[in-house]
Residue, then its C-alpha position, 0 to 999 in steps of 0.5 A: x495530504x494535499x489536494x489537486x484543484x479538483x478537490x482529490x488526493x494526489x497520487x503522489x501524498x496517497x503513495x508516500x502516506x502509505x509507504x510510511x504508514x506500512x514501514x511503520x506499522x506490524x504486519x497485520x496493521x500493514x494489512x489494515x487487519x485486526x490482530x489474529x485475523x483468519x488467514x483467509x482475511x490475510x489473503x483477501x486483503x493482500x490480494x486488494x493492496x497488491x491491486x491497489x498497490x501494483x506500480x504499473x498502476x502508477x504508470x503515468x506518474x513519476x518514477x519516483x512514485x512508481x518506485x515507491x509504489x513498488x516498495x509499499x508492494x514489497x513491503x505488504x507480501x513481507x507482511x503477507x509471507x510473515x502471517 
């Protein structure tokens, strides 16, 4: 991933990476969780991407990024609805 002068990872290569890590992984790698996890942990860690997630987070940058956002969104309640 590119980094802005300061040294951080842009929002931008943040969004896309997890947007293709999401399409491309099953639902409990989507979650960042081990498979059979406890539906307890399938709730936390849906609670905590759909925070770091939500596009009006994303609400300064393009809407491209704010679109992308939203189907990395979409995309970890699928897995979340699914577990």
């Amino acid at each position: 991933m590119a980094a802005d002068c300061s040294g951080s990872i842009r929002p931008a290569d943040e969004v896309r990476a997890q947007l293709a890590l999401v399409k491309a992984q099953d639902f409990f790698d989507a979650l960042g969780l081990p498979p059979g996890a406890a539906p307890a942990q399938v709730r936390a860690a849906f609670l905590g991407l759909a925070k770091r997630w939500h596009p009006n987070r994303f609400g300064l940058e393009t809407p491209e990024i704010r679109a992308a956002a939203g189907e990395i969104l979409i995309l970890i309640k699928k897995a979340h609805d699914t577990l």
